[in-house]
C-alpha atoms as an extended CHARMM CRD file, in Angstrom:
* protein
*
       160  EXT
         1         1  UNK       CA            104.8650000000       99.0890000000      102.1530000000  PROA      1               0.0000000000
         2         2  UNK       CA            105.8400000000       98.7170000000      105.7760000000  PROA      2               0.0000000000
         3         3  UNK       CA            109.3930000000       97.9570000000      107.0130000000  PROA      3               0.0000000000
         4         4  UNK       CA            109.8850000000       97.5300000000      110.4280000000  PROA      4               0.0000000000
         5         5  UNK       CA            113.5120000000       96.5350000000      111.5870000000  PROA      5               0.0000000000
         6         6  UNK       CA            113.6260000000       93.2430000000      113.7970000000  PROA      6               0.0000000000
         7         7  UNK       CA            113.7220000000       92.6830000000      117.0760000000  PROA      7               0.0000000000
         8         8  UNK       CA            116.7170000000       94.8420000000      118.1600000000  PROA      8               0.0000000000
         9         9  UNK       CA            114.6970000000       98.0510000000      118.2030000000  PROA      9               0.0000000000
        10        10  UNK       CA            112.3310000000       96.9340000000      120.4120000000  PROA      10              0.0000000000
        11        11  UNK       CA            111.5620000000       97.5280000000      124.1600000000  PROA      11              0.0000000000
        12        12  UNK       CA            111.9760000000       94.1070000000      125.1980000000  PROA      12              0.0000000000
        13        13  UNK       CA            108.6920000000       94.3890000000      128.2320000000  PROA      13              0.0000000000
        14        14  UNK       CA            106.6940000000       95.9000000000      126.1800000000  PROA      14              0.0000000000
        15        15  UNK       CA            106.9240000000       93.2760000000      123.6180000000  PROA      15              0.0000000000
        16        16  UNK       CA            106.7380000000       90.7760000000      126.0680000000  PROA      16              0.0000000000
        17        17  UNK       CA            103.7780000000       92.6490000000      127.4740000000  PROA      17              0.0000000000
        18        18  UNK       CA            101.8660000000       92.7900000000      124.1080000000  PROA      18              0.0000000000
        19        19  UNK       CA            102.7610000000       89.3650000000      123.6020000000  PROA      19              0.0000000000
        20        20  UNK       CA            101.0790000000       88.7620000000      126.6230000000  PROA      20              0.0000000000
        21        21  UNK       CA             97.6230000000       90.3480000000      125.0400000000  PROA      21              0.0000000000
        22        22  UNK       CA             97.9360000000       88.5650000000      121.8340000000  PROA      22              0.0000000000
        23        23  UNK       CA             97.4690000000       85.4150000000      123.5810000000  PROA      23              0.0000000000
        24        24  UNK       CA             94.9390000000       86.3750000000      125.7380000000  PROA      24              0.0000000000
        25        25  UNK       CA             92.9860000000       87.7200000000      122.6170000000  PROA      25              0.0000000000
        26        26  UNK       CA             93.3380000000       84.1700000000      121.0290000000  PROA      26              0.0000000000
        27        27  UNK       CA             92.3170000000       82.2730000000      124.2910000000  PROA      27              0.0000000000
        28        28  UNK       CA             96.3300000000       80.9660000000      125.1540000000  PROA      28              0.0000000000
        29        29  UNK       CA             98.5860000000       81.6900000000      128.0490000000  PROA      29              0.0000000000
        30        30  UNK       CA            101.8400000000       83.2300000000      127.4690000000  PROA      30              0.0000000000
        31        31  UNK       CA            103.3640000000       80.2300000000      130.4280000000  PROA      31              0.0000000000
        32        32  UNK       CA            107.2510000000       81.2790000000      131.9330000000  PROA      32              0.0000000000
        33        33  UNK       CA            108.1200000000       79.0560000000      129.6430000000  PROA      33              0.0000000000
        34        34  UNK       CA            106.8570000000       80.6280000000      126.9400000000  PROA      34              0.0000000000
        35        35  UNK       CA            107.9240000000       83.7470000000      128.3200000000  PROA      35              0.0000000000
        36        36  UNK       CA            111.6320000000       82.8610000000      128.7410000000  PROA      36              0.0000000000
        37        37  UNK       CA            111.7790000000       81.4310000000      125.4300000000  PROA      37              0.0000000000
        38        38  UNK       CA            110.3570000000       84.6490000000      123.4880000000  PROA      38              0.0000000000
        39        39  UNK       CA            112.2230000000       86.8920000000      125.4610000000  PROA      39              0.0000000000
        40        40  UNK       CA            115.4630000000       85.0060000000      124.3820000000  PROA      40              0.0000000000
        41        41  UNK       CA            114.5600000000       85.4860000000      120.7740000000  PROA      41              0.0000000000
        42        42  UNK       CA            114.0300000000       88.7800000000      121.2930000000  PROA      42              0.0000000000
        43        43  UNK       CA            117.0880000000       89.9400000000      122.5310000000  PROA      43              0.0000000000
        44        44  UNK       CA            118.8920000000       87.9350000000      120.1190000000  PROA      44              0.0000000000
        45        45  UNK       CA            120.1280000000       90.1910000000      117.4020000000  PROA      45              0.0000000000
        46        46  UNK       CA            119.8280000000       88.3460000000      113.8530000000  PROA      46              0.0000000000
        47        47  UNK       CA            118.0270000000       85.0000000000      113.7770000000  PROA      47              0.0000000000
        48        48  UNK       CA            118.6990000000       82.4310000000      116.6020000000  PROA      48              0.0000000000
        49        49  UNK       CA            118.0130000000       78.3590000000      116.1610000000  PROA      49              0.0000000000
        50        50  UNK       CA            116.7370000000       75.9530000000      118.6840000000  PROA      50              0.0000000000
        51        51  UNK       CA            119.6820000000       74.4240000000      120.0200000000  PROA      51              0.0000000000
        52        52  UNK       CA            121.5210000000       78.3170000000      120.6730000000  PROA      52              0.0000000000
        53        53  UNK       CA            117.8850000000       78.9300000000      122.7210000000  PROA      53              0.0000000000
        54        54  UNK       CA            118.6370000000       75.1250000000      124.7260000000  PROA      54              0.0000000000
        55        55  UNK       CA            121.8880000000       76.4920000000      125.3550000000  PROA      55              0.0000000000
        56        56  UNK       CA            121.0660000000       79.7750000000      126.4060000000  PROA      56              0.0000000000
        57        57  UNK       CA            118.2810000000       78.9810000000      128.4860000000  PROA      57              0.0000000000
        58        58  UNK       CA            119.8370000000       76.1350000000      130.2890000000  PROA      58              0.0000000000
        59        59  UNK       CA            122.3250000000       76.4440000000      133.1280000000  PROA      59              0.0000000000
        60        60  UNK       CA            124.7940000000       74.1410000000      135.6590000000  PROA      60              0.0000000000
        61        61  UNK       CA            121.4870000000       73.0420000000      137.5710000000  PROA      61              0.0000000000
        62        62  UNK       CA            118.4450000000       73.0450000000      135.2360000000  PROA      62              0.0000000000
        63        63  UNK       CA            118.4420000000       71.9610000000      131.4510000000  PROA      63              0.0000000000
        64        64  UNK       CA            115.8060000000       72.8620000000      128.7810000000  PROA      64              0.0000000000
        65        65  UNK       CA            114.9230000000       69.9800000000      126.7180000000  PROA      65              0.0000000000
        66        66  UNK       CA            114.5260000000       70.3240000000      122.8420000000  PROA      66              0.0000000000
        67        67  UNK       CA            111.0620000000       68.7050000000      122.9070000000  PROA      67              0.0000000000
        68        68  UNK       CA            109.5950000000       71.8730000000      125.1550000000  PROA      68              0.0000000000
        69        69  UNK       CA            111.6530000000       74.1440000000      123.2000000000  PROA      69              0.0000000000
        70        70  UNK       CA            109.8840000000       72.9940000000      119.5200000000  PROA      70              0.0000000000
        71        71  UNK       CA            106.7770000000       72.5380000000      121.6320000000  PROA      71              0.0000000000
        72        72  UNK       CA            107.4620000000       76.3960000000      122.4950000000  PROA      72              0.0000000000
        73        73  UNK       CA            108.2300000000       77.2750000000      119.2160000000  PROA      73              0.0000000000
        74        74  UNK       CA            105.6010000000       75.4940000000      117.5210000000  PROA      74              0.0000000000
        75        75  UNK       CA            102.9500000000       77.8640000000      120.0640000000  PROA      75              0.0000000000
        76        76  UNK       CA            105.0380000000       81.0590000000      119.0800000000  PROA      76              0.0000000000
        77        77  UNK       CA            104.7670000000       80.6450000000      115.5370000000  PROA      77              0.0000000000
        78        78  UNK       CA            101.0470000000       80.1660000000      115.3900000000  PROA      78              0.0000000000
        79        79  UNK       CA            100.1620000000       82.9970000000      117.8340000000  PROA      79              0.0000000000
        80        80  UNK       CA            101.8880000000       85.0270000000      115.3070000000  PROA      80              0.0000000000
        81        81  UNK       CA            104.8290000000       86.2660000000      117.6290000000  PROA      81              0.0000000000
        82        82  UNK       CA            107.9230000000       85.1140000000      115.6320000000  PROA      82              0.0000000000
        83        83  UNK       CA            108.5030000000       83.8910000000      112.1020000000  PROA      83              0.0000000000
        84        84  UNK       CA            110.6690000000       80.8910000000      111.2590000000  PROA      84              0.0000000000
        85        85  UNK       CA            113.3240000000       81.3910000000      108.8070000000  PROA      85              0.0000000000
        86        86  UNK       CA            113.6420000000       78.1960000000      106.5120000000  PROA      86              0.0000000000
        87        87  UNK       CA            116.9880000000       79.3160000000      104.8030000000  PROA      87              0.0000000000
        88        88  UNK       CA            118.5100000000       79.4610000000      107.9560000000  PROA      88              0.0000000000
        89        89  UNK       CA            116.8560000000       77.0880000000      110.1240000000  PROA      89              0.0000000000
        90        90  UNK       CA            116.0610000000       79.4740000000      112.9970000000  PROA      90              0.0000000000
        91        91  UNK       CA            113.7740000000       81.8710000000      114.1200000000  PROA      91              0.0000000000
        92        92  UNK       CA            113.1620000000       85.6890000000      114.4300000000  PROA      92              0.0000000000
        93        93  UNK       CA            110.6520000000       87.7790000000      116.5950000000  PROA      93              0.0000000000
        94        94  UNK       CA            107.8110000000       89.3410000000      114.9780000000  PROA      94              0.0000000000
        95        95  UNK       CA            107.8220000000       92.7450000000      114.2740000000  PROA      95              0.0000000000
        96        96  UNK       CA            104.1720000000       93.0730000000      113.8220000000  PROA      96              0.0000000000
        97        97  UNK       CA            102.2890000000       90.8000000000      116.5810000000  PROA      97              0.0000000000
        98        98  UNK       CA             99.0120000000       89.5730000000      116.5150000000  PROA      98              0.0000000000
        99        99  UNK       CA             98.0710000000       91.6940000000      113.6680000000  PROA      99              0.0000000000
       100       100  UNK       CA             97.1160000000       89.9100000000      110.6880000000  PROA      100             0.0000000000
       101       101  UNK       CA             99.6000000000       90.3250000000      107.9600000000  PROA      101             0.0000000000
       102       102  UNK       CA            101.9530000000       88.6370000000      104.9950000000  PROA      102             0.0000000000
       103       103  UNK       CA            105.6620000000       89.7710000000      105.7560000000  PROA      103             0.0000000000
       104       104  UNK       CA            108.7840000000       88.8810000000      103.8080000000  PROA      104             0.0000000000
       105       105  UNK       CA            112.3320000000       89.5710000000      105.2320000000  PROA      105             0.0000000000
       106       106  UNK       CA            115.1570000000       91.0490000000      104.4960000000  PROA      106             0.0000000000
       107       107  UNK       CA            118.4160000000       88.6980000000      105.4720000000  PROA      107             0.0000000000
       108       108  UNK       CA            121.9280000000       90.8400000000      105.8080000000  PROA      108             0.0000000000
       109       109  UNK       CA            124.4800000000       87.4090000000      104.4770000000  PROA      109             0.0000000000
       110       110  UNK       CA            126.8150000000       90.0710000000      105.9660000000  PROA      110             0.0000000000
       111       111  UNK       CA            125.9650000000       91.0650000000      109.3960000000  PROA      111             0.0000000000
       112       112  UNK       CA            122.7700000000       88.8660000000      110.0490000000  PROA      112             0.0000000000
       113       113  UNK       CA            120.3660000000       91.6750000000      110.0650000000  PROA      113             0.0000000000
       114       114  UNK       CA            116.9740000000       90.5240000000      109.2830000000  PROA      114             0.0000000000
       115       115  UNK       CA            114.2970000000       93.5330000000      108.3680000000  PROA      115             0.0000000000
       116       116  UNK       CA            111.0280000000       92.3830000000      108.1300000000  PROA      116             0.0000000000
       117       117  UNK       CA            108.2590000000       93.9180000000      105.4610000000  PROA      117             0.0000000000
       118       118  UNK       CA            104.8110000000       93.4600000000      104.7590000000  PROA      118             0.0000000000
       119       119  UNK       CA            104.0550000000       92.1080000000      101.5910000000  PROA      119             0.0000000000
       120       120  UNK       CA            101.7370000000       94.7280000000       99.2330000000  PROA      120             0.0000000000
       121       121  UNK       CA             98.4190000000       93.1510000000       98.2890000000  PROA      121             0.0000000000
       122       122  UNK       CA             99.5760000000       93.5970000000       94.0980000000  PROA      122             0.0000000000
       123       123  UNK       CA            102.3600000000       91.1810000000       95.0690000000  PROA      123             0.0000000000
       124       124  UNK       CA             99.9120000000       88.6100000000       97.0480000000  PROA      124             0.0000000000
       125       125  UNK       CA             97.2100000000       89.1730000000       94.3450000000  PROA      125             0.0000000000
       126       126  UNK       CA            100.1900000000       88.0590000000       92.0760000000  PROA      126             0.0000000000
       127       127  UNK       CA            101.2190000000       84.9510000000       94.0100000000  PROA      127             0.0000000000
       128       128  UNK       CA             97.7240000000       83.6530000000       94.0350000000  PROA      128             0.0000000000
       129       129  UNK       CA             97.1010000000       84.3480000000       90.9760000000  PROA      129             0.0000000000
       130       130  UNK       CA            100.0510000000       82.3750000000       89.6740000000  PROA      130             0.0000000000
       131       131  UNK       CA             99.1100000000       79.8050000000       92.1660000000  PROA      131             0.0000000000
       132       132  UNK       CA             96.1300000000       79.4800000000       90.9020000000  PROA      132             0.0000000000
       133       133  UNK       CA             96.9480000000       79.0320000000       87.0540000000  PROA      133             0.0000000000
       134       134  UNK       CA             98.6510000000       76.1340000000       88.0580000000  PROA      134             0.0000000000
       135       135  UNK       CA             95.9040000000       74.5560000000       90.1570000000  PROA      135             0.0000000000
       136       136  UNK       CA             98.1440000000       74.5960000000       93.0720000000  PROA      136             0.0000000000
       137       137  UNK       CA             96.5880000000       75.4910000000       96.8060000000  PROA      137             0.0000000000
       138       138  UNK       CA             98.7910000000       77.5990000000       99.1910000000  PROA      138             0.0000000000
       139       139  UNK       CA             99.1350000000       76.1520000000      102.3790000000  PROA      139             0.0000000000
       140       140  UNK       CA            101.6210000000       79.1280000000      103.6850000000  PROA      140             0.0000000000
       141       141  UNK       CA            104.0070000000       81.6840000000      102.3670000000  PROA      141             0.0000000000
       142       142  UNK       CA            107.4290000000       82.5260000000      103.7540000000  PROA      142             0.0000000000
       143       143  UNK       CA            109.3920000000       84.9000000000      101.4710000000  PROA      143             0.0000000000
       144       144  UNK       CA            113.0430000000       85.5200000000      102.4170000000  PROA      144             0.0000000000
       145       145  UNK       CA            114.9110000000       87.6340000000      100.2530000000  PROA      145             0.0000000000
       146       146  UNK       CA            119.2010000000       86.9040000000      100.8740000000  PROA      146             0.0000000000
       147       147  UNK       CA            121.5860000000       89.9180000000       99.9130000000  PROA      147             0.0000000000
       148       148  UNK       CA            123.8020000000       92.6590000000      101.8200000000  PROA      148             0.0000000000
       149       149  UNK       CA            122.3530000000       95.4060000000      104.0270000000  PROA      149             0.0000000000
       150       150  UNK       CA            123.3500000000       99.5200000000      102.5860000000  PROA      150             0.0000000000
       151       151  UNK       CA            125.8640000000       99.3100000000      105.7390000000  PROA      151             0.0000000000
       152       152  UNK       CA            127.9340000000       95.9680000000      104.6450000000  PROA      152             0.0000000000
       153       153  UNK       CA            127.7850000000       97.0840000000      101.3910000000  PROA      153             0.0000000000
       154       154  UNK       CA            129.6320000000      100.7340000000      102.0090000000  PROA      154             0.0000000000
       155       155  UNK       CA            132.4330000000       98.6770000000      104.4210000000  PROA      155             0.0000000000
       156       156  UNK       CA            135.4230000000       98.5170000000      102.6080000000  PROA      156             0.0000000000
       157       157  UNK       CA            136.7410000000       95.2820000000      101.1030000000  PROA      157             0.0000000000
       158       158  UNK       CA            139.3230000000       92.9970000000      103.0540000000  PROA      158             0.0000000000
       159       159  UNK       CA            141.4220000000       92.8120000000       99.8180000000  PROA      159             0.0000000000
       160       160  UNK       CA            143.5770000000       89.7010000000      101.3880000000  PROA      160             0.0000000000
């Protein structure tokens, strides 16, 4: 099993950079736009949602509208570079782009850190073979797993 942490460990240009290749490889442009938009999510530690990116990305003189923003998001799901997190109704980078893979991740409820992992193939085997029994088609799989990170778990307890 791989675990990769999320996007705070990463050299921001060269994940924009690779980002850059994975849409080139699937025949898409990686616009300023687009660019802007990743690159926020990327150097947001912990999950961000889509009014925090309108909010970041817009200033005095220019505003980002939501439609361009889901429009945005909507791209950067399907080329793979960031996952949406249904729990929390936001969205996290990638920490495997463009490769083909099932991940689940990890959510800190304590300090927001999200760790991404890919899922083993005795796991998926499992889910489509329960899937299956049932008669019921998989359209997409999103597994989120909530608890406490080792670190918030060894901080003492405010006892207030």
């Amino acid at each position: 099993m791989t675990i990769a942490a999320a996007a705070p460990t990463l050299d921001i240009e060269q994940a924009l950079a690779n980002a850059e290749r994975v849409c080139a490889r699937h025949g898409a442009r990686l616009t300023e736009q687009r660019r802007r938009i990743l690159e926020q999510i990327l150097r947001t530690e912990g999950v961000i949602k889509a009014y925090d990116l309108i909010r970041a990305l817009s200033s005095d003189d220019h505003s980002i509208k939501p439609p361009t923003v889901y429009r945005t998001l909507a791209f950067l799901l399907e080329q793979g570079l960031i996952h949406r997190i249904e729990s929390l109704n936001g969205f996290v980078a990638c920490s495997h782009p463009g490769e083909r893979h099932e991940s689940a991740l990890m959510i800190c409820d304590g300090c927001g850190r999200i760790t991404e992992f890919h899922i083993p193939e005795p796991v998926s085997r499992a889910l489509d073979s329960a899937a299956a029994e049932q008669d019921f088609a998989i359209q997409s799989r999103t597994v989120e797993l909530h608890g406490q990170c080792g670190e918030c778990r060894r901080q003492p307890r405010d006892s207030t």
